[in-house]
C-alpha positions in Angstrom: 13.1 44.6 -152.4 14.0 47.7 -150.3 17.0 48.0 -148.0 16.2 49.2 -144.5 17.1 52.5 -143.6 17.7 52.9 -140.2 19.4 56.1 -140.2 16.5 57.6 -141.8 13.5 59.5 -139.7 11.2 60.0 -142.7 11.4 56.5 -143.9 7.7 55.0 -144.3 5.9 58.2 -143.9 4.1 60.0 -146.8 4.4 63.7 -147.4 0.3 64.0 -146.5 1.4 62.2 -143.4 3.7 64.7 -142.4 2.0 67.2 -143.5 -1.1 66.8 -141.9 0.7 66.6 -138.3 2.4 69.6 -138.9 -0.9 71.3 -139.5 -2.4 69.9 -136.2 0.3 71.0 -134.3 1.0 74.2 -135.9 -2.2 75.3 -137.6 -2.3 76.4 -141.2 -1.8 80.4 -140.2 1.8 79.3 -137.8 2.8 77.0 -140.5 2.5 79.6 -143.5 4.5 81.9 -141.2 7.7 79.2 -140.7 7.3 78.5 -144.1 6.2 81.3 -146.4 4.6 79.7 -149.2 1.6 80.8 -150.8 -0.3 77.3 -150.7 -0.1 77.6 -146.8 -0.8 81.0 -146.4 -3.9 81.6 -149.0 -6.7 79.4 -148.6 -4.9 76.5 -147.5 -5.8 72.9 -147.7 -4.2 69.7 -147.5 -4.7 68.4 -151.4 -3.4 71.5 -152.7 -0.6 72.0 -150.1 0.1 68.3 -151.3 -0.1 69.0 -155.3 2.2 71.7 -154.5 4.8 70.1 -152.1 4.9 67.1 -154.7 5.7 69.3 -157.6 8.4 71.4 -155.8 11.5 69.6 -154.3 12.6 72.7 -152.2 9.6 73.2 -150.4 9.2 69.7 -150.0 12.7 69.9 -148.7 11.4 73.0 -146.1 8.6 71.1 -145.0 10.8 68.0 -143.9 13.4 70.0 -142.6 10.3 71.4 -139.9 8.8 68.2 -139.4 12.8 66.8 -138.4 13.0 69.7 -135.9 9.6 69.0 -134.7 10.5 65.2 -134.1 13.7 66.3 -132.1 12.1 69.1 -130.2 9.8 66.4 -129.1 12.3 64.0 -128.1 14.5 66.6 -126.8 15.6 66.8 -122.8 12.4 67.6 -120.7 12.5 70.8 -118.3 12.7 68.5 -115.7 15.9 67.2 -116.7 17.6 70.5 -118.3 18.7 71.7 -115.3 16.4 74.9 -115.4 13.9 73.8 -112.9 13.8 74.6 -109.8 15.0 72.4 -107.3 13.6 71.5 -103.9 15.5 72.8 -100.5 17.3 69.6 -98.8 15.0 68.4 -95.2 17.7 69.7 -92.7 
C-alpha cells in the first residue's frame, strides 16, 4: 500500500499529464524557450518529449520545477487583491 503524501503537489499525476498542460498553456515554441532542450525545440511532440523526459532525471526535474511555478502562479493573489488596482473614489 502507498502512504499518502499530502505535502506533495505532483503526487498522482503522470509526467504526460504535466506535460501536456504545460504545452497547452505555453505552446511547444514558449516552452522550448523556458526550457532549452532540444526535444521541445526541434520538432516537438509529446511521445518523444516523454521518451526523453523519462530517460533524463534533470530535465524531468526542469519540467516539474515549471509545472510547480505554474500551479502557484495560478493560485497566486489575484490583481484584485494585490493591492495594484485601482481603487474607486469614496461617494462624498
Amino acid at each position: 500500500m502507498t502512504t499518502p503524501q499530502p505535502n506533495n503537489p505532483l503526487h498522482g499525476l503522470t509526467l504526460e499529464r504535466i506535460l501536456t498542460e504545460l504545452v497547452a498553456r505555453f505552446g511547444w515554441a514558449e516552452l522550448g524557450r523556458r526550457i532549452d532542450i532540444r526535444c521541445f525545440n526541434h520538432e516537438p511532440s509529446l511521445p518523444s518529449s516523454l521518451k526523453f523526459l523519462r530517460r533524463t532525471p534533470w530535465a524531468r526535474e526542469q519540467v516539474e520545477a515549471l509545472y510547480l511555478d505554474t500551479l502557484r502562479r495560478a493560485s497566486g493573489p489575484t490583481a484584485a487583491s494585490d493591492g495594484k488596482a485601482p481603487r474607486s473614489e469614496p461617494n462624498t
